[in-house]
C-alpha positions as CSV (number, residue, x, y, z in Angstrom):
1,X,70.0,2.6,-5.6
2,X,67.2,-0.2,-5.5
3,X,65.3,-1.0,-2.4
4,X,64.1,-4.2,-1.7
5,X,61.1,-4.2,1.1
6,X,60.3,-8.0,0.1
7,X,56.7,-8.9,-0.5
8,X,53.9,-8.8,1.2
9,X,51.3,-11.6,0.9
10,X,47.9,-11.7,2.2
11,X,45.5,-14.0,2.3
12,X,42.1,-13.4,3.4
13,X,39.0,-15.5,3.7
14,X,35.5,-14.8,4.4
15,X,33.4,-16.5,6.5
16,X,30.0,-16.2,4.8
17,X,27.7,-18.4,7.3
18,X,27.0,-15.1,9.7
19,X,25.8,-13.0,6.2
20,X,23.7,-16.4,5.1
21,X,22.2,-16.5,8.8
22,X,21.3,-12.4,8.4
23,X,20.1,-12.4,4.4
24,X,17.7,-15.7,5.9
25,X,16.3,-13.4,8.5
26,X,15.8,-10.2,6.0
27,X,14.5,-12.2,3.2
28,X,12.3,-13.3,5.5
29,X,11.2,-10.2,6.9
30,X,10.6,-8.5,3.4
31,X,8.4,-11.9,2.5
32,X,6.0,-11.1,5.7
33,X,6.0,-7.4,4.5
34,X,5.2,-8.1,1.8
35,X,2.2,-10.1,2.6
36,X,0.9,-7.7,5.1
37,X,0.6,-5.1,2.6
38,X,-0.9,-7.0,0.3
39,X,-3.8,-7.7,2.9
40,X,-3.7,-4.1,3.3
41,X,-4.1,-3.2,-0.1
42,X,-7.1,-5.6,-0.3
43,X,-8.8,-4.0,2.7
44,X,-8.1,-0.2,1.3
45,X,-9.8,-1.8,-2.2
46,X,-12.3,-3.4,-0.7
47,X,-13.2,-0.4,1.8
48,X,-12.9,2.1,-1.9
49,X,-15.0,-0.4,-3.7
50,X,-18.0,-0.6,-0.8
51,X,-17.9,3.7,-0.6
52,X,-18.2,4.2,-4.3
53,X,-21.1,1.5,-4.5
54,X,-22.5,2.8,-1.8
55,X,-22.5,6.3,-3.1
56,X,-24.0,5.5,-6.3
57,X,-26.9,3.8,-4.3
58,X,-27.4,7.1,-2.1
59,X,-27.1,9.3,-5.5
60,X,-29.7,6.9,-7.2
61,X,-32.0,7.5,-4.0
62,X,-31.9,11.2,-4.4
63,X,-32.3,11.7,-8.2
64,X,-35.3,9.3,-8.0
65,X,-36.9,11.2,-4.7
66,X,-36.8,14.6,-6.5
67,X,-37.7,13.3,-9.9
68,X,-41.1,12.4,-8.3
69,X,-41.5,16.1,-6.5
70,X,-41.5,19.2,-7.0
71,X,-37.7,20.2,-5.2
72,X,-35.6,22.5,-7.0
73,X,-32.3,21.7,-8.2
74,X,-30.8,24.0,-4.8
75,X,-33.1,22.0,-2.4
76,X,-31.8,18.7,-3.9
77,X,-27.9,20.2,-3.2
78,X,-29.2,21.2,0.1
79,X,-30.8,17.8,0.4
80,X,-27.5,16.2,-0.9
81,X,-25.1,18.3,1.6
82,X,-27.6,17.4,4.9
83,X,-27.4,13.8,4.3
């Protein structure tokens, strides 16, 4: 014995203008993300850069100070760790 239920046909259709409206707003969130940490990144590079220079300066200082006196290599640590 066959049973015939008929068909069932359905048609559906999506309405993509609320998901345009959303991706619009994300895309646009991720493009001012990514902007501000770029800037960040610049200021972290820019702070690294400035430290490193200025720690070379301060080591430069030091070596030349105790190559013209008579401090011993745990006074210029000591010297080193104070400042």
């Amino acid at each position: 014995m066959a049973w015939n239920l008929g068909a069932i046909v359905v048609n559906i259709v999506a309405s993509t203008k609320g998901w345009t409206a959303g991706y619009r707003r994300v895309s646009s969130d991720v493009k001012m993300l990514g902007t501000q940490v770029g800037a960040l990144t610049a200021m972290l590079s820019g702070f690294a850069v400035a430290t490193v220079r200025e720690f070379g300066k301060f080591d430069r200082a030091i070596r030349e100070a105790t190559a013209v006196s008579t401090v011993s290599e745990e006074q210029f640590k000591q010297m080193s760790r104070m400042a």
